[in-house]
Backbone as CSV, one residue per row, in Angstrom:
resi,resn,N_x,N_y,N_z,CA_x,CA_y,CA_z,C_x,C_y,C_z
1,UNK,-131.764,-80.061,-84.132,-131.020,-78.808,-83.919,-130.540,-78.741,-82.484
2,UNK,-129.144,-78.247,-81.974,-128.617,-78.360,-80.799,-129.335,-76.671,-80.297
3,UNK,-129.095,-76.771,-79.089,-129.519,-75.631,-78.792,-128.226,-75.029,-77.597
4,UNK,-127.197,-75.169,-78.163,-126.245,-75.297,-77.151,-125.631,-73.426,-76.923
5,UNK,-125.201,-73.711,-75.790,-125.432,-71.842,-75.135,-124.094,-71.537,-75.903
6,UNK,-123.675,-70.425,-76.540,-122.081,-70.308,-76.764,-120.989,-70.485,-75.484
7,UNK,-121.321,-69.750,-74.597,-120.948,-69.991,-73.431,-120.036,-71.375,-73.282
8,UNK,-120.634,-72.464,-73.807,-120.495,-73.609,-73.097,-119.246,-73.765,-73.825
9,UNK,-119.157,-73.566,-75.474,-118.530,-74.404,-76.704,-117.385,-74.732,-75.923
10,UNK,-116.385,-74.003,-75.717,-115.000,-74.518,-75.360,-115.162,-75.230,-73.879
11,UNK,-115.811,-75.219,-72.854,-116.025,-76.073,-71.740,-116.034,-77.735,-72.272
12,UNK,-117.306,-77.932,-73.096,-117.980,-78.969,-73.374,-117.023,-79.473,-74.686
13,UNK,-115.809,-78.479,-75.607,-114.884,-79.381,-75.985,-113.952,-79.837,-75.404
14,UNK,-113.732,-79.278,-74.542,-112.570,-80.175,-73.572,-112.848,-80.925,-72.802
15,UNK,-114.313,-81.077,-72.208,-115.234,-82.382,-71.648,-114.753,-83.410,-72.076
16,UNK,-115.081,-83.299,-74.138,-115.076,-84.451,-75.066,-113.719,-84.221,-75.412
17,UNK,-112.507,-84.168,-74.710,-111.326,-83.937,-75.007,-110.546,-83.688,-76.562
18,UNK,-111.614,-82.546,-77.168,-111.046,-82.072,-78.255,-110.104,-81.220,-78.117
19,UNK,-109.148,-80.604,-79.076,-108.230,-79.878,-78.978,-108.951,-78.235,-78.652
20,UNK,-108.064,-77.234,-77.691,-108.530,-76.099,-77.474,-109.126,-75.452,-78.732
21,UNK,-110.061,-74.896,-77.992,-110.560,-73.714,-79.037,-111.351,-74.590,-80.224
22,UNK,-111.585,-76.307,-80.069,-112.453,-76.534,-81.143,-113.940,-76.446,-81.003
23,UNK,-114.566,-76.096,-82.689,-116.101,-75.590,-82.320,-116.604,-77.072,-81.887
24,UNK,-117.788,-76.957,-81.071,-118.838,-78.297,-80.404,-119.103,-78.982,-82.158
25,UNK,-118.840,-80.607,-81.717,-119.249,-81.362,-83.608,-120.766,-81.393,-83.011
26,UNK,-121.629,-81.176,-84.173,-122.943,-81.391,-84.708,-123.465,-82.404,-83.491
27,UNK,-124.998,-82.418,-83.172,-125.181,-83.296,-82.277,-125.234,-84.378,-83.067
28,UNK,-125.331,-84.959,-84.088,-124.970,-86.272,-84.426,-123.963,-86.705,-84.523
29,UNK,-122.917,-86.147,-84.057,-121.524,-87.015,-84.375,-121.467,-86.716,-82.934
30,UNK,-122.182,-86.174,-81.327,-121.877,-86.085,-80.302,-121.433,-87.958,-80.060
31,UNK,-120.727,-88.093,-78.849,-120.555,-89.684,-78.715,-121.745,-89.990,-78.131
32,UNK,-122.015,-91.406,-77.542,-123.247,-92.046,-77.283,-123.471,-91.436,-75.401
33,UNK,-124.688,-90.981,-75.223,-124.934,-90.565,-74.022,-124.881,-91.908,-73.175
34,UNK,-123.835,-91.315,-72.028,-123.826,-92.906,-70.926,-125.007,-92.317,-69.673
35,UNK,-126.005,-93.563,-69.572,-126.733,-93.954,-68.619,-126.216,-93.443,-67.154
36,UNK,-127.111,-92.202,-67.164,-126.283,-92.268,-65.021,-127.612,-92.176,-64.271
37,UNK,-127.201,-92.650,-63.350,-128.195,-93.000,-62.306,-129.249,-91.502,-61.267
38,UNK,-130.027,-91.280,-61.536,-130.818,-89.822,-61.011,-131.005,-89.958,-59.516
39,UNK,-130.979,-88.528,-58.787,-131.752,-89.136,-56.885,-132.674,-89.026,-57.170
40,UNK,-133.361,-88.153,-57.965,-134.864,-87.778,-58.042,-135.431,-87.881,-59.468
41,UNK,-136.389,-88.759,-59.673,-137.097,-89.036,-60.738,-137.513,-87.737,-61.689
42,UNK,-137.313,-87.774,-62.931,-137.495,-86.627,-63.445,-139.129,-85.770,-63.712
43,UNK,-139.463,-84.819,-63.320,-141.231,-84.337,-63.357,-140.863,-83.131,-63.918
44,UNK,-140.310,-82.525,-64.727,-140.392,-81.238,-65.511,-141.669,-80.638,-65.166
45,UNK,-141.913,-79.059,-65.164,-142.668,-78.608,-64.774,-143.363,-78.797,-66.300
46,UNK,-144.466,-78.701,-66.534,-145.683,-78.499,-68.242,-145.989,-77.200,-67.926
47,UNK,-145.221,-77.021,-69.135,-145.671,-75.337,-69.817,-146.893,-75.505,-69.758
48,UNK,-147.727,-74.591,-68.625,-149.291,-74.526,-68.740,-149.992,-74.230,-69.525
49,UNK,-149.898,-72.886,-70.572,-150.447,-73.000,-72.033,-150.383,-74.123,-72.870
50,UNK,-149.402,-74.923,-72.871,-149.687,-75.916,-73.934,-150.412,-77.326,-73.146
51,UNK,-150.427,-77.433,-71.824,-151.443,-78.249,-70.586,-152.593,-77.741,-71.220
52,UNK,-152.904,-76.337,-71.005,-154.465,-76.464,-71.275,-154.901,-76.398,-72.773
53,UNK,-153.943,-76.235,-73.706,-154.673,-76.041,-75.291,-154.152,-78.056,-75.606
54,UNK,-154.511,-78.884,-74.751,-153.898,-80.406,-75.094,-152.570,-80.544,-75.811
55,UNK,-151.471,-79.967,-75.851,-149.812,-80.004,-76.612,-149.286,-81.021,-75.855
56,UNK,-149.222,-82.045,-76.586,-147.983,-82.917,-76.491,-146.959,-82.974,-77.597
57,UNK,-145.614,-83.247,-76.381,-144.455,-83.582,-77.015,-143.341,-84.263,-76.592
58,UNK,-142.126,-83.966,-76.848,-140.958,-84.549,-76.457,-139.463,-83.185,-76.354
59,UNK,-138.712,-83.790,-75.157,-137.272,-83.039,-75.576,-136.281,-83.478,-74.472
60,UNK,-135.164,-83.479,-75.333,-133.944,-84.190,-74.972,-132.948,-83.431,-74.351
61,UNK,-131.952,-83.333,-73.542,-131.138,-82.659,-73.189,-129.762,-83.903,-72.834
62,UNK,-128.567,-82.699,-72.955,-127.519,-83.335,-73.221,-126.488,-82.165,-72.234
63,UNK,-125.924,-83.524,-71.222,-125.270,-82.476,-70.020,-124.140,-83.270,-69.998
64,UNK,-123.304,-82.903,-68.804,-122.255,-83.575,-68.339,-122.027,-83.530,-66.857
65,UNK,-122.353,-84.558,-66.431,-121.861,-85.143,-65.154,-121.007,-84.909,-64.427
66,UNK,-120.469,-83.785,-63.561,-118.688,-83.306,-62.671,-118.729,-84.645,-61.826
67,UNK,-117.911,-84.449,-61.143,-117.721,-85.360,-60.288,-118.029,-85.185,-59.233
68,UNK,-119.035,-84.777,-58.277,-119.666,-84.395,-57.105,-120.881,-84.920,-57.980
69,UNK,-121.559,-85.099,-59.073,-122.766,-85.485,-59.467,-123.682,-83.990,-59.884
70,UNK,-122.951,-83.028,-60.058,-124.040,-82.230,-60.429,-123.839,-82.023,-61.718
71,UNK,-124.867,-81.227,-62.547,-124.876,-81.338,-64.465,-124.343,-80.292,-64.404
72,UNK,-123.171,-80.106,-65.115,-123.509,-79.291,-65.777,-123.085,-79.125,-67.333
73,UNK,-122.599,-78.045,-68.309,-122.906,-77.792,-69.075,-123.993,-78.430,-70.140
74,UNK,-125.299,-77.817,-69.650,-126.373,-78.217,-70.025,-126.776,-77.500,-71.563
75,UNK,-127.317,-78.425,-72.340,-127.619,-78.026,-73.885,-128.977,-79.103,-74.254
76,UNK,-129.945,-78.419,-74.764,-130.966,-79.076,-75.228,-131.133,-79.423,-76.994
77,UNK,-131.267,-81.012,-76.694,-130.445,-81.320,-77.797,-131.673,-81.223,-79.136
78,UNK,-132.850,-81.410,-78.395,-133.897,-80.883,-79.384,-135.190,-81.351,-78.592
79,UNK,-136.050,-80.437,-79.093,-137.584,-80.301,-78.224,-138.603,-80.001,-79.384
80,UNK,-139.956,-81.043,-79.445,-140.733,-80.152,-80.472,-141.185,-78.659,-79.781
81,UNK,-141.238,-78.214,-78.597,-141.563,-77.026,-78.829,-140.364,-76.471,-77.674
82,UNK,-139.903,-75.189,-77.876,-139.151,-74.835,-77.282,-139.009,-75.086,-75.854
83,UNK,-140.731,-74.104,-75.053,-140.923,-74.476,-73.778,-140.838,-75.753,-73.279
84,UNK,-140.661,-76.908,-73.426,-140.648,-78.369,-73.244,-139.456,-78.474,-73.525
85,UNK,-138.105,-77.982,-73.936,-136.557,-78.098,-73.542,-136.147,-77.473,-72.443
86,UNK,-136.802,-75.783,-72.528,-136.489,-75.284,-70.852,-137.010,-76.043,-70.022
87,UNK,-137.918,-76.523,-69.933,-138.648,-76.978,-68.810,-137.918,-78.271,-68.115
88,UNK,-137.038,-79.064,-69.272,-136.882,-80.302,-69.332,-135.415,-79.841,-68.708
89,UNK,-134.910,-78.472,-69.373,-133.399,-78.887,-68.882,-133.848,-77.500,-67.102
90,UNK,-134.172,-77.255,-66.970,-134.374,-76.463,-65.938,-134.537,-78.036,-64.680
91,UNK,-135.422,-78.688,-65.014,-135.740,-79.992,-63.861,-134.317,-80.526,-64.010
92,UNK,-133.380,-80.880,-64.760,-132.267,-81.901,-64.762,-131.161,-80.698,-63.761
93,UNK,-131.037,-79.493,-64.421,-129.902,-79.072,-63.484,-130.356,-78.980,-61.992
94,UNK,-131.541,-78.838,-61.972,-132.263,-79.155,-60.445,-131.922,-80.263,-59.580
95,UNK,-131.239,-81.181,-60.371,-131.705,-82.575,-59.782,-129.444,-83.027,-59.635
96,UNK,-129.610,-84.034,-59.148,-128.432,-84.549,-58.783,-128.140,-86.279,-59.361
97,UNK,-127.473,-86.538,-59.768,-127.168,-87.624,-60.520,-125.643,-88.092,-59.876
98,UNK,-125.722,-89.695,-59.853,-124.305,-90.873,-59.022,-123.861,-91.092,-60.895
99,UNK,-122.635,-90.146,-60.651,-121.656,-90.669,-61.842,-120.908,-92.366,-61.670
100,UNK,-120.810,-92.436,-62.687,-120.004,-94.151,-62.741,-118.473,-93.228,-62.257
101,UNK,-118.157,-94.817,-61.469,-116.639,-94.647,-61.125,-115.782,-95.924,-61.594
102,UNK,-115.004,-95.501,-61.570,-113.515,-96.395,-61.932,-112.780,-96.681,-61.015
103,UNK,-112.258,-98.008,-60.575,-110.999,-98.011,-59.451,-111.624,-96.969,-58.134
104,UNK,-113.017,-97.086,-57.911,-113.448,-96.444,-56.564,-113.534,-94.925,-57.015
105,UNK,-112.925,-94.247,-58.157,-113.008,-92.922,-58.120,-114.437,-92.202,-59.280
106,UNK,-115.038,-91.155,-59.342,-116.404,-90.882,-59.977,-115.216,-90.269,-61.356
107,UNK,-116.020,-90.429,-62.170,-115.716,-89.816,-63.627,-116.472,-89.056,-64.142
108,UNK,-115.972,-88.030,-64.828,-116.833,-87.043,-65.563,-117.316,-88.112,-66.590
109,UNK,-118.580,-87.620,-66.781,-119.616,-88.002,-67.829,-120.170,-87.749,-68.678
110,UNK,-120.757,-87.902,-69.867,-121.540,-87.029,-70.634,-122.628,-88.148,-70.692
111,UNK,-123.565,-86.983,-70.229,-125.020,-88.467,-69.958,-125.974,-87.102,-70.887
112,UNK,-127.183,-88.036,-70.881,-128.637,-86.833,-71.445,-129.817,-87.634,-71.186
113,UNK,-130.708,-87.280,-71.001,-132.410,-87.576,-70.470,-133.021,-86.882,-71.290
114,UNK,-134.069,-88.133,-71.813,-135.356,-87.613,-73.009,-136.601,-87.416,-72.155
115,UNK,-137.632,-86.671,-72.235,-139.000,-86.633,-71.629,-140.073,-86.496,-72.551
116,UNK,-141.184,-87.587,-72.411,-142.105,-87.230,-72.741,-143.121,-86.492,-72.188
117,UNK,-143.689,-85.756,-72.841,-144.810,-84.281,-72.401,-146.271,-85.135,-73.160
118,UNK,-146.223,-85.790,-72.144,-148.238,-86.551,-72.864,-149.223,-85.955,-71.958
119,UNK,-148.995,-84.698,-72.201,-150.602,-83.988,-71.805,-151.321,-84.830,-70.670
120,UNK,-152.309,-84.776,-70.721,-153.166,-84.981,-69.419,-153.022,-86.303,-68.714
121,UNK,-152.414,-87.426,-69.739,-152.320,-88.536,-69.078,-151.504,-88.539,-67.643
122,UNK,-150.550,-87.394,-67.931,-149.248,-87.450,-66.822,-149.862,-87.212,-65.617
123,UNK,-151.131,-86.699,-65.491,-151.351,-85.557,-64.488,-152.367,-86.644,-63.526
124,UNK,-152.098,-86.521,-62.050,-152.964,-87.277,-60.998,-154.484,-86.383,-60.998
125,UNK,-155.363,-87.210,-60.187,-156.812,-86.365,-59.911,-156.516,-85.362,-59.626
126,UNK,-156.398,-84.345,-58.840,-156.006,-83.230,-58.178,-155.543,-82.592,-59.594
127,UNK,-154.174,-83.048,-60.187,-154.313,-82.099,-60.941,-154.982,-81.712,-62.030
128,UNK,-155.865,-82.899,-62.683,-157.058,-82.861,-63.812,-158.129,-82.407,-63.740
129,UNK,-158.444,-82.818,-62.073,-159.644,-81.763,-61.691,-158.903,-79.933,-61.955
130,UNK,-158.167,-79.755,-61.355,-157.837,-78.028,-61.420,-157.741,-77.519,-62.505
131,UNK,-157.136,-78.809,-63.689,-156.849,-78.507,-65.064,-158.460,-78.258,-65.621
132,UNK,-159.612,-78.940,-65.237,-160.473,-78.826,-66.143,-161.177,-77.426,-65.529
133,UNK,-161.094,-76.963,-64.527,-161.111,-75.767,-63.570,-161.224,-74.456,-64.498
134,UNK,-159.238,-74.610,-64.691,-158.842,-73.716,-65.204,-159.347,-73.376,-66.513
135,UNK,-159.537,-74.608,-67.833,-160.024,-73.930,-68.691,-161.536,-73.529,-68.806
136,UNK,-162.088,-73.467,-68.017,-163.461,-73.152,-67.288,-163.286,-71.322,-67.517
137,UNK,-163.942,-70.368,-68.083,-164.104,-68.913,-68.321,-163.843,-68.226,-67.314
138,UNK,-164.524,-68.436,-66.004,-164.070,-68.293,-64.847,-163.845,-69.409,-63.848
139,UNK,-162.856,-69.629,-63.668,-162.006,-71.003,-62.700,-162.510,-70.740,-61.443
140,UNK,-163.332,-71.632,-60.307,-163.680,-71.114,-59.112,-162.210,-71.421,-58.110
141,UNK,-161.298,-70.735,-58.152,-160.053,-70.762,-57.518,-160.124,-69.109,-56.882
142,UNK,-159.717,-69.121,-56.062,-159.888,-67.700,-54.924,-158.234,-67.232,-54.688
143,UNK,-158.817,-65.931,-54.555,-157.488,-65.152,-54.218,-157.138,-65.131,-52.851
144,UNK,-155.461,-65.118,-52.817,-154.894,-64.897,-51.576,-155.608,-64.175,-50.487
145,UNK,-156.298,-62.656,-51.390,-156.626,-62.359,-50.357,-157.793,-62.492,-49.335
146,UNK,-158.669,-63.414,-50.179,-159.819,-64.267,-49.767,-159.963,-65.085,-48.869
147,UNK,-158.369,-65.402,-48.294,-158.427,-66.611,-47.397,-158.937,-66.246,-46.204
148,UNK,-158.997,-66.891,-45.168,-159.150,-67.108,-43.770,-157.756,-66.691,-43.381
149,UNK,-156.641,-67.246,-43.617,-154.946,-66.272,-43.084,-154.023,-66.908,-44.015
150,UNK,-152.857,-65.789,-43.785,-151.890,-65.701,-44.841,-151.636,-67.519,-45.269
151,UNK,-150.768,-67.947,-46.590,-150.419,-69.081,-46.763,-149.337,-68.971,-45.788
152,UNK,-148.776,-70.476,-45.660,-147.570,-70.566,-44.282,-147.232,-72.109,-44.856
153,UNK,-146.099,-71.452,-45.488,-144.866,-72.646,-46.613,-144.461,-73.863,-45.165
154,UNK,-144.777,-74.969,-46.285,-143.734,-76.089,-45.438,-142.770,-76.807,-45.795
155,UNK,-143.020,-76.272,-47.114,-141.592,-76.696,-47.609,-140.903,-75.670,-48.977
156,UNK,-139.424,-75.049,-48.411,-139.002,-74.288,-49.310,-137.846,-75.037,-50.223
157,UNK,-138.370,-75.397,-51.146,-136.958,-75.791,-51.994,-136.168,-74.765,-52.720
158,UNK,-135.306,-74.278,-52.494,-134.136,-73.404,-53.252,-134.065,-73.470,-54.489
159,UNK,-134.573,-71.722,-55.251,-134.457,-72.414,-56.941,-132.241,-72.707,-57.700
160,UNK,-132.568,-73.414,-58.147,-131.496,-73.927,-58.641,-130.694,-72.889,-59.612
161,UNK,-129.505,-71.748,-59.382,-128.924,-71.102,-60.477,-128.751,-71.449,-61.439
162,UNK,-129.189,-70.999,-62.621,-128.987,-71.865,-63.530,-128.047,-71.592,-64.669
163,UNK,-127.128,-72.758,-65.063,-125.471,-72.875,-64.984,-125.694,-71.997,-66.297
164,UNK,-125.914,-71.469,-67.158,-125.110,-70.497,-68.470,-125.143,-69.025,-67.828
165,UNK,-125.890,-68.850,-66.698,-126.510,-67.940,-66.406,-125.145,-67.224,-64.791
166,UNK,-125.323,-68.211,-64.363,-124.184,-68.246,-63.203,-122.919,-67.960,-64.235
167,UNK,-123.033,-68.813,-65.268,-121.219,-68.708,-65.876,-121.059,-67.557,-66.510
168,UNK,-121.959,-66.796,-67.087,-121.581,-65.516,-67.475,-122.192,-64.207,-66.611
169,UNK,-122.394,-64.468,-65.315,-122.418,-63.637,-64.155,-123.214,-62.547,-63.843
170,UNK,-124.591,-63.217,-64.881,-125.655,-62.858,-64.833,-127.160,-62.656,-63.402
171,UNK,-126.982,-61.557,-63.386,-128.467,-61.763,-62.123,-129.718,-61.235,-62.496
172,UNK,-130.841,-61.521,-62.035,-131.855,-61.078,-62.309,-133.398,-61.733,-61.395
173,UNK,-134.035,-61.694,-62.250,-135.272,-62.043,-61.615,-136.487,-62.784,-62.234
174,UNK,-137.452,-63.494,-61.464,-138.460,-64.159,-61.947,-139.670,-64.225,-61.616
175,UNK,-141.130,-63.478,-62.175,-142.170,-63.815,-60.935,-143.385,-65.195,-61.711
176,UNK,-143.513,-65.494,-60.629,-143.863,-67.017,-61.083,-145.041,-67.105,-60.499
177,UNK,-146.643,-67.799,-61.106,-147.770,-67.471,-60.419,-148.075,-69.078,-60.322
178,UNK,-149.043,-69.379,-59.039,-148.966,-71.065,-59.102,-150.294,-71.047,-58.072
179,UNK,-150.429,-72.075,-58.508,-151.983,-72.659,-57.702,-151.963,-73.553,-56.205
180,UNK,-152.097,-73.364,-54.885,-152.174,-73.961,-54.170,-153.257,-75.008,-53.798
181,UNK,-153.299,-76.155,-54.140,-154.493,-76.830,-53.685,-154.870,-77.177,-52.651
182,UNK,-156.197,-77.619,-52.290,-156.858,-77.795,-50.920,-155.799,-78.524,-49.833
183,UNK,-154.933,-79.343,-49.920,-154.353,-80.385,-49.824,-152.623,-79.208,-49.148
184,UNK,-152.580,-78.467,-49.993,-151.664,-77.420,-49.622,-150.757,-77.640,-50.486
185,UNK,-150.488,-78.867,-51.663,-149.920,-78.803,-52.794,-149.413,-77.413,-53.929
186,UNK,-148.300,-77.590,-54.515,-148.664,-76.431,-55.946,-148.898,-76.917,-56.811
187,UNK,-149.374,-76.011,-57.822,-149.817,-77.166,-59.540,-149.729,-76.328,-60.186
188,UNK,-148.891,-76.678,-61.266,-149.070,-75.571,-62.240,-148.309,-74.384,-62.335
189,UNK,-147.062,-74.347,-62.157,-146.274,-73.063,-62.076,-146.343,-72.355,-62.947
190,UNK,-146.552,-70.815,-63.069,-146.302,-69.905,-64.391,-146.150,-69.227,-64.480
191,UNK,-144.705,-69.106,-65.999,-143.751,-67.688,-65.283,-144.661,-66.346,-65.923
192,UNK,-144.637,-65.586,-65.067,-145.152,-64.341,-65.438,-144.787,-63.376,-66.349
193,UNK,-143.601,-63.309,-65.664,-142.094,-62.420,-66.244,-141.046,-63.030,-65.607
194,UNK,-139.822,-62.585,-66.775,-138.424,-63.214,-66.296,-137.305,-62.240,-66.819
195,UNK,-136.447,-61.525,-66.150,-135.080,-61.392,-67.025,-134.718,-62.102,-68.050
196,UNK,-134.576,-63.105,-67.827,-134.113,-64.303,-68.412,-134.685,-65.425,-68.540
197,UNK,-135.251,-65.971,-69.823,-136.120,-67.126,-69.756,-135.373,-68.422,-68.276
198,UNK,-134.211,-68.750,-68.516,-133.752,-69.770,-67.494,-134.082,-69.564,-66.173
199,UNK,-134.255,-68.181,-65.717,-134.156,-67.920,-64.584,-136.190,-68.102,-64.292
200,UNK,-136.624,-67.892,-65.419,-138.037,-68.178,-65.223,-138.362,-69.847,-64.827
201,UNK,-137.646,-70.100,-65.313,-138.090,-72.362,-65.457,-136.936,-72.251,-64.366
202,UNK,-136.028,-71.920,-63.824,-135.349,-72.116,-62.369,-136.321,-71.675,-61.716
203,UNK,-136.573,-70.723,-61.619,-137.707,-70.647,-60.589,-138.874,-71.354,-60.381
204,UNK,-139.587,-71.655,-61.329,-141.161,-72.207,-61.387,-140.828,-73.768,-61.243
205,UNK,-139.573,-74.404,-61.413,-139.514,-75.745,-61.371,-139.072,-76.162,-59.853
206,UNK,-138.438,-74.922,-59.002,-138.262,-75.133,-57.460,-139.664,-74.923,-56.639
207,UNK,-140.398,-73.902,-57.352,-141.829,-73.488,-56.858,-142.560,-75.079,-56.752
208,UNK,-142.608,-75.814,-57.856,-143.551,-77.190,-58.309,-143.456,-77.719,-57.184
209,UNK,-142.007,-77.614,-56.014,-141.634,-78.667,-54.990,-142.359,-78.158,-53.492
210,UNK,-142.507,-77.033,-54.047,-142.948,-76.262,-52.254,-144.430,-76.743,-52.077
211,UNK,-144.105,-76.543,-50.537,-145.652,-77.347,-49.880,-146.317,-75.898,-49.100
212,UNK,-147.492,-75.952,-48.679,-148.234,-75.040,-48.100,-149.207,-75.721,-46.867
213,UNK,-149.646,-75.053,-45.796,-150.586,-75.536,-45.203,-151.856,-75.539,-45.921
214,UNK,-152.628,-76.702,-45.759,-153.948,-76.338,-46.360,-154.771,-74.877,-46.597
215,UNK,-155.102,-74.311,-47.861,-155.342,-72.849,-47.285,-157.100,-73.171,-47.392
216,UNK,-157.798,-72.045,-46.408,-158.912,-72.098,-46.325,-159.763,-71.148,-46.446
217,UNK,-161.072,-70.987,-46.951,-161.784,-69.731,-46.703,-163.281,-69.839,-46.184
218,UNK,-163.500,-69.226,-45.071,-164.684,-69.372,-44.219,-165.107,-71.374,-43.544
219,UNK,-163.351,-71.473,-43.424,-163.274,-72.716,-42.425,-163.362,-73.968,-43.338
220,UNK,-163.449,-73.846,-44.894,-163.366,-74.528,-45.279,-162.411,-74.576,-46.553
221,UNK,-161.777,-76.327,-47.339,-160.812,-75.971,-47.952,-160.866,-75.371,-48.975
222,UNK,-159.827,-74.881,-49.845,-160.241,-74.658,-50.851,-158.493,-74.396,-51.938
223,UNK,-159.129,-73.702,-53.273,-157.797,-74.061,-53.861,-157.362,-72.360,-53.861
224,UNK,-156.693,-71.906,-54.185,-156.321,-70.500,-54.358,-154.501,-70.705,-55.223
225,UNK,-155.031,-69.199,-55.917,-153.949,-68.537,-56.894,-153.323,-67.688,-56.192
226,UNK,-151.704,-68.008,-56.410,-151.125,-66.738,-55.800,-149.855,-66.892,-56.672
227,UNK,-148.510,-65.898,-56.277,-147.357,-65.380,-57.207,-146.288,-65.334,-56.305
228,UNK,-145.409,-65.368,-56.582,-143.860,-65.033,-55.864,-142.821,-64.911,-57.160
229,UNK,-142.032,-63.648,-56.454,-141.121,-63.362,-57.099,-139.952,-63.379,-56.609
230,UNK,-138.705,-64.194,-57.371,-137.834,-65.139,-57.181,-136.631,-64.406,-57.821
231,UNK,-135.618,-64.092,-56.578,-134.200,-62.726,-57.257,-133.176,-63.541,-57.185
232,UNK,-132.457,-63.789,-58.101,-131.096,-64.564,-58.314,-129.891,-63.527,-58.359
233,UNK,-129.184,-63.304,-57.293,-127.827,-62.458,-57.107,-126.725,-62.824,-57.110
234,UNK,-126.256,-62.961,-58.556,-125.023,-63.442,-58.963,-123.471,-62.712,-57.874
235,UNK,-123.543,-61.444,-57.427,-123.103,-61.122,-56.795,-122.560,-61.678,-55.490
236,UNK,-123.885,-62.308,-54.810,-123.865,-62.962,-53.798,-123.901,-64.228,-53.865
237,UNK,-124.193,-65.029,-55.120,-124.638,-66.032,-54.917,-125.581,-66.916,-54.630
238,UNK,-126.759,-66.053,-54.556,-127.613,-66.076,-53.504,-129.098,-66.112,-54.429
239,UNK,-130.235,-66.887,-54.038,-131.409,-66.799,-54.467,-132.363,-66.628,-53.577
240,UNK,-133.209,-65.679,-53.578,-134.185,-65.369,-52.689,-135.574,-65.129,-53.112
241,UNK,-137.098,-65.178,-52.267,-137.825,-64.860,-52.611,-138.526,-64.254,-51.612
């Protein structure tokens, strides 16, 4: 089943240079997705409910390549579970991709990326230890306000607008709760609430990238839970938290 936004239909037929105004053909008669080259390896954020109840799966998405390399009209071409297509297409419009060129010049593309969601195997020490943490009754993870001093970001990555959402001139908001580890890592993003599901997996999949100073309590490390809420202003253009 395509999961394609209406939004897109007439964009993404004139991509595939059908005549105006024709409906998107079935994803099996889509043409063959061409291979493009990624800057950044793909890590979809894991829907944390289905991390901790063991859910594995798979899901595909199906975009198109502009010619500056960014995706867009993004459509998920099928996912066994829903959350594992947002997640999957939220990381791709995040990310930047080298279209093939011709005679020196880049060409629009229609490319797509499959992901597998294999549960715990994916996940390094750090995050298996926190994972087995969490499904623990009470997780020994401490609150913000427990620390020794405020967290102090070292790295802010910008959440990514996300394109059905920008194209029909939509704004809103996302609050997203995530785990800082000893190390000053995040793990585990999760949306709380969202206007808009997209704007929830835009947010929590820019959150996955941010760094923190080690946080500590009574001089020593430790892991702590905290939240941010993430405003997308179509108006301005603008994403803030």
């Amino acid at each position: 089943m395509s999961f394609l936004r209406p939004t897109q239909c007439l964009l993404f037929a004139v991509a595939l240079a059908a005549p105006a105004f024709a409906q998107v053909p079935p994803a099996s008669s889509l043409p063959p997705a061409e291979p493009v080259s990624m800057v950044r390896r793909l890590s979809p954020v894991y829907p944390l409910d289905l991390l901790i109840k063991g859910r594995t799966g798979s899901a595909e998405v199906r975009f198109m390549v502009d010619y500056s390399g960014r995706p867009v009209m993004t459509s998920i071409l099928n996912a066994t579970n829903p959350a594992f297509g947002q997640a999957l297409l939220a990381d791709i419009e995040s990310n930047e991709f080298m279209p093939p060129r011709v005679n020196g010049k880049p060409q629009l593309t229609l490319s797509g990326q499959k992901y597998i969601f294999d549960g715990e195997a994916s996940l390094d020490p750090t995050e298996k230890r926190l994972l087995a943490e969490l499904r623990k009754p009470m997780p020994a993870i401490v609150s913000v306000r427990e620390l020794d001093k405020p967290l102090v970001q070292t790295r802010k990555d910008s959440p990514v607008y996300p394109f059905a959402l920008q194209s029909d001139g939509l704004s809103g908001k996302a609050e997203v709760e995530f785990i800082v580890d000893r190390d000053g890592r995040v793990n585990f993003p999760k949306i709380l609430s969202s206007t808009q599901e997209d704007f929830g997996w835009a947010a929590a999949t820019a959150i996955a990238r941010w760094r923190y100073t080690p946080p500590t309590k009574g001089g020593q490390k430790v892991d702590v839970r905290t939240s941010v809420v993430v405003k997308f202003d179509h108006t301005k253009g603008s994403v803030t938290w």
